[in-house]
N, C-alpha and C positions, 0 to 999 in steps of 0.2 A: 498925165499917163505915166505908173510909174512901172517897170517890169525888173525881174532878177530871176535868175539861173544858179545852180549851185550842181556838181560833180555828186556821184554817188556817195554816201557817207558812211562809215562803218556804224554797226547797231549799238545797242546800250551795254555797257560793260558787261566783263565775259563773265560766265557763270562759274561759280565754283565748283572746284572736280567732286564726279560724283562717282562712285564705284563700278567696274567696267562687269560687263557682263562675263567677261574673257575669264573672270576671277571665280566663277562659280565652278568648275572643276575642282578647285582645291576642297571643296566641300565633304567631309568624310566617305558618306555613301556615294559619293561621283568615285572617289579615289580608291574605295574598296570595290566595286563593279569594276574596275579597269585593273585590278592588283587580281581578282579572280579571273581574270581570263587569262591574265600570265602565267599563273598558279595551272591553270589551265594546259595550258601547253608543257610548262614542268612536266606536268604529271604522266601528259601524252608521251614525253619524249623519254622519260624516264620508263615509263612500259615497256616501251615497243624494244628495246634491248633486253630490259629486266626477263619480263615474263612471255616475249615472244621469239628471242631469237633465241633462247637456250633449246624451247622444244623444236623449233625449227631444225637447228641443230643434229642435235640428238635422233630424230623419226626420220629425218631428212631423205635416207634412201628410201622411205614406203610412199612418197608422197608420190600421185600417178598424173603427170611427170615431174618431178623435181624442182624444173626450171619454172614451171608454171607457181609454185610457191616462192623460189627468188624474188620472181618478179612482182609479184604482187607485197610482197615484203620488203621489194627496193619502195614501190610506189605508195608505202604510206608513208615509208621515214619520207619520201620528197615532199608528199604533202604536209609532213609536218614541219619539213623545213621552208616551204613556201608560207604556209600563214605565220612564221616566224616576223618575217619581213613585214607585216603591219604587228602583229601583235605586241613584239618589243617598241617598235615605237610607240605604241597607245594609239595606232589608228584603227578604224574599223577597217574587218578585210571586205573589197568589194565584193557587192553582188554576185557577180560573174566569175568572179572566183571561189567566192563561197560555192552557188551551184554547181559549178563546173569541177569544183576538188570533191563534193561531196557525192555527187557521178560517179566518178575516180574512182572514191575509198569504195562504195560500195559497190561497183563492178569487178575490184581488187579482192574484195571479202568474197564474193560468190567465187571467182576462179580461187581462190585460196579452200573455199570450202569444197570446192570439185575434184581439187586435186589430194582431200583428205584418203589416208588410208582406211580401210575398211572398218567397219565398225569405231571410230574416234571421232564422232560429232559428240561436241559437247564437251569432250575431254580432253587431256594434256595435248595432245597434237592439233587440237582446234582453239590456236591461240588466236586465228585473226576474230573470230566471234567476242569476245571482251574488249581487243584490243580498237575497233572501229570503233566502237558506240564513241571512246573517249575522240576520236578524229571528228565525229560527228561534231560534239561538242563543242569543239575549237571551230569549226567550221561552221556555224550554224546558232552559237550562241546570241548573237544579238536578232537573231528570228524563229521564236520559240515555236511559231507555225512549221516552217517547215524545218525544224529540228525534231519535233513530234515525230512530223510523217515520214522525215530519212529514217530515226530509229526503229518505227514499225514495218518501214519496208527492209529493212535490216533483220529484222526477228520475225518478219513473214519470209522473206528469202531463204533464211538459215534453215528453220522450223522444216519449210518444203525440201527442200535438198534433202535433209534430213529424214523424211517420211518418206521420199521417191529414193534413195540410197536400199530400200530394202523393209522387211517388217520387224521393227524394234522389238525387242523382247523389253521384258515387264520392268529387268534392271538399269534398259538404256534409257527408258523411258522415264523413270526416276530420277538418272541423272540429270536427264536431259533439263526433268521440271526442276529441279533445282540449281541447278547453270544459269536459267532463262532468267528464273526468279529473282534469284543475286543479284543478275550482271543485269538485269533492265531495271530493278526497281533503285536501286543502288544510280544510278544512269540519268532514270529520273527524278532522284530526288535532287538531284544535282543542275540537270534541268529547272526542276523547281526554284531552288536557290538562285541560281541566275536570274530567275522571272523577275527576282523576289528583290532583287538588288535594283536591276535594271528599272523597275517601278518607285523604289527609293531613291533613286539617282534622279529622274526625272521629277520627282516632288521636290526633292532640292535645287535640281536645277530650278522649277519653273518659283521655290520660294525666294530662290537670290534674285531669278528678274524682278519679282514681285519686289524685294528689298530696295534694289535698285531704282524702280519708278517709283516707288513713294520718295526714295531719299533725292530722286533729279525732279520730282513735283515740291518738293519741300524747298529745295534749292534754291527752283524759279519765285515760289511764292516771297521766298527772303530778299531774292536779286528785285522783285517787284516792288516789296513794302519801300526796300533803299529806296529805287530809284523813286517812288512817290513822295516818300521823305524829303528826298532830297529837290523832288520838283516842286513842291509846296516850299520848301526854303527857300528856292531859286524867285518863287512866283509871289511869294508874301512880300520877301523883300523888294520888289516891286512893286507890289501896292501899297507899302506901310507909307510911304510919301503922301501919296492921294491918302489913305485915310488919315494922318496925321492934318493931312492938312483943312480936312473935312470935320474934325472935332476942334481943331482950333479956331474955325473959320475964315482959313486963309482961302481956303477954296469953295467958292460957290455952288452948289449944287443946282443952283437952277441957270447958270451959262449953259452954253451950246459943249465949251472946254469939256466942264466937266462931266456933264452926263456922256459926251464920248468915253472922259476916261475912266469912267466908273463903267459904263458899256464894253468895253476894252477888258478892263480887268475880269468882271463876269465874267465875257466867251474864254479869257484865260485861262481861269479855274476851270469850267464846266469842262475846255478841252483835256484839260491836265485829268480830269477824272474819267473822260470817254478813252484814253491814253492805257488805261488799266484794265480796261472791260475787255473779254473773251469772247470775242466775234469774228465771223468768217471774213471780217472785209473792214480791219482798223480802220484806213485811212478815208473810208467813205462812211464810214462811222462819226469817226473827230470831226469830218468836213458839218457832217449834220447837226454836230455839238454846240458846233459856230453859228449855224441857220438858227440854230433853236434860241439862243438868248439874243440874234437880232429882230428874229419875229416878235420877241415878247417887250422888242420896244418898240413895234406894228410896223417895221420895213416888210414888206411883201418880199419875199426871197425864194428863187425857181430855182431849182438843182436839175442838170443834167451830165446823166454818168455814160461815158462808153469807152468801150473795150471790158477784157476781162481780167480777172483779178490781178493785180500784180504786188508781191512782196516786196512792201519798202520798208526799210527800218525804221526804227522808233522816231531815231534825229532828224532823216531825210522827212519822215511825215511831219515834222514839228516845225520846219523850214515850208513845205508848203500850207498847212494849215496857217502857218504867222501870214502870208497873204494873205488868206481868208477873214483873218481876223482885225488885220487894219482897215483892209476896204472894208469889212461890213461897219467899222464900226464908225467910218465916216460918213457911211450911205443916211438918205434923208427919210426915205420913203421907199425906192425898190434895189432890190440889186439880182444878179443873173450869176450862178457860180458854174460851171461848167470842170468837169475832171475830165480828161481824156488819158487812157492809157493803153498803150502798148509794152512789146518786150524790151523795145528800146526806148522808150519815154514815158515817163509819167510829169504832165503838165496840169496844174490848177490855175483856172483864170476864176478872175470875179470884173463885174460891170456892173459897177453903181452910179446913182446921181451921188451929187456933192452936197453938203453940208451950205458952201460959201457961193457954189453957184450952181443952185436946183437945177436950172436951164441944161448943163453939161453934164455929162460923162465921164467918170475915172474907170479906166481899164487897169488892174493888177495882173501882174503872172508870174507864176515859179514852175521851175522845169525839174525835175531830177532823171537823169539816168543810170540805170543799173551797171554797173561794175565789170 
């Protein structure tokens, strides 16, 4: 009875680096999508003084009442300095803030448009009507759905104020279409653009993963051929004795020796090759690799597997399959291999008769645990 135990062992050398995902942002259309939303906010901020505080300014004593235009005028520059706070960093703004600011702007727009002076919807003194759509935008760009539907509820708000303020004559009505016209289609096409990016951004994103898996499947396949390379070097140069010695006739093929050692070297190979195959369950794969070239020297060989699967490395499985492969290849006629594993052990026994005395029993065992 012979038995051995071995420590967890680390897996087959490491894989060569392969390109991070991390690195797909630097991809043009990732860094043009993120460089338009800065641009974005530029433009916002650059407005809202430009072309909204001067008429504010200016009209400022007809607005009914005054303060009600302040305020709604403090409350866009804040929101535009809150999405500031992700947007120069390159984050997305969240959710809840997106909703919750674009709430804001467009309750800031209707009091702004309430406290218009009489007849100036549409015109110089209805700066917040142009000046929102762009808050929308910043607010709302990476969710074209409801960047849509804030803009429409935006120019159906305006639109109604504007029809309940009194009955348009034929000239405000003109302006009016040509205001609306401008400053929405102008709005959406920019909208558009965004889509337009945002959709190229994600084809590149998902082409660099794509880059990525083939170049870490390419990787493996290279790290694979080595290490096969390199186990067929390790496993030749073990056999080349015996067959040296079988072409000179130093070694008999017909002893009991030799057809063990020629028995031996077969489950070798055959495991070396079960070692490479892509299977949910290596190490009870290699174990059957071993059953299979002792069956085809007629030993009767029972497998019983329990527990569920457990990841062992390459070396740990090549430590307990090398039991496997000496008991069998001593066995006469039967042998018993049994896997048992859990999270903390993985154990392979084998029970065969003996070669030198059929009568008895040899018990093998190898242990490994996980790290």
């Amino acid at each position: 009875m012979a038995g051995s135990g071995f420590p967890g062992a680390a897996g087959p050398s490491a894989h060569p680096a392969t390109p991070n995902a991390a690195a797909a942002p630097a991809d043009p259309a990732i860094r043009l999508a993120t460089a338009i939303r800065i641009v974005l906010l530029g433009v916002t901020a650059i407005i809202q003084p430009g072309l909204g505080l001067a008429p504010l300014l200016r009209h400022h004593p007809a607005y009914q009442p005054p303060v009600v235009a302040d305020l709604a005028y403090g409350v866009l520059a804040g929101v535009t300095a809150l999405c500031a706070l992700w947007v120069l960093r390159r984050k997305p703004i969240p959710a809840a803030v997106a909703a919750g600011g674009a709430f804001v702007v467009l309750l800031a727009s209707s009091a702004a448009t309430a406290a218009l002076p009489p007849d100036s919807f549409f015109r110089e003194p209805h700066w917040s009507f142009g000046l929102v759509g762009w808050h929308l935008l910043v607010l709302l760009a990476d969710r074209p759905p409801a960047l849509l539907t804030a803009l429409a509820a935006h120019t159906a708000a305006s639109v109604t104020q504007f029809l309940l303020g009194g009955t348009p004559t034929r000239t405000e009505l003109g302006d009016a279409a040509i205001v609306l016209f401008g400053v929405t289609v102008f709005q959406l096409a920019i909208a558009g653009l965004i889509r337009l990016l945002d959709r190229r951004a994600g084809e590149a994103a998902a082409a660099a993963a794509e880059r990525e898996r083939l170049a870490t499947r390419a990787a493996l396949a290279a790290q694979a051929g080595r290490d096969l390379r390199t186990g067929f070097a390790e496993q030749l140069g073990a056999t080349l004795p015996l067959l040296a010695g079988l072409a000179d006739g130093t070694v008999d093929p017909r002893t009991p020796d030799a057809r063990a050692r020629c028995a031996l070297a077969a489950a070798q190979l055959r495991r070396l090759f079960a070692e490479n195959d892509d299977v949910p369950d290596p190490l009870v794969h290699e174990v059957t690799a071993c059953l299979d070239v002792a069956e085809r020297r007629g030993v009767a060989v029972t497998l019983a597997v329990s527990g569920d699967v457990v990841e062992v490395p390459a070396e740990a499985r090549r430590e307990l399959t090398g039991t496997v492969l000496t008991a069998l290849a001593a066995a006469r006629t039967r042998a018993r291999v049994s896997v048992l594993r859990t999270p903390e052990l993985v154990r392979v026994a084998v029970v065969a008769d003996g070669r030198a005395e059929p009568e008895r029993q040899s018990r093998m065992e190898a242990q490994w645990r996980p790290e």
